[in-house]
C-alpha positions in Angstrom: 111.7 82.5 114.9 109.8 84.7 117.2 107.7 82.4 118.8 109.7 79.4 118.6 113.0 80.8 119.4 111.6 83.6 122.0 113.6 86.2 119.8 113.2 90.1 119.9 111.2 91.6 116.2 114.9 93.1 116.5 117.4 90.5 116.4 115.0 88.8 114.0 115.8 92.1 111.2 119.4 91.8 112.4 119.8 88.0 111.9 117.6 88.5 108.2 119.6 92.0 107.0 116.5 93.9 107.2 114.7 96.6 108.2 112.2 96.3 111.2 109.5 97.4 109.3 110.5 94.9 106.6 109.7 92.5 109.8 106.6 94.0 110.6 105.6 93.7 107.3 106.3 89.9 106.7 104.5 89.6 110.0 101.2 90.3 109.0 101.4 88.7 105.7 102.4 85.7 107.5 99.2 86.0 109.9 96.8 86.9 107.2 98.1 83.7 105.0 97.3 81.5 108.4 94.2 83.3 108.7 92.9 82.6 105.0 94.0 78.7 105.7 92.0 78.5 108.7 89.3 79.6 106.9 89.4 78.5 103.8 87.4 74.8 103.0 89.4 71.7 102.3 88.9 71.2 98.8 90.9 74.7 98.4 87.8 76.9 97.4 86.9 80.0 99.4 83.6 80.3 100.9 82.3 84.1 100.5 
């Protein structure tokens, strides 16, 4: 919503019912999951 819909971390809580930090914290898990599919190889194994 943030990105696409140019809204504040804020009205993004409000419009969810939760916390800021609840916001923050779904943040980063969504960036690490995009992180692991950029990097992770097409047949679905990770590289180490």
């Amino acid at each position: 919503m943030r990105y696409v819909n140019n809204k504040d971390w804020e009205d993004i809580a409000y419009e969810m019912n939760v916390g800021i930090r609840t916001i923050y914290r779904l943040h980063g898990k969504a960036l690490k999951e995009i992180e692991l599919r950029n990097f992770t190889p097409k047949n679905g194994s990770k590289s180490h």
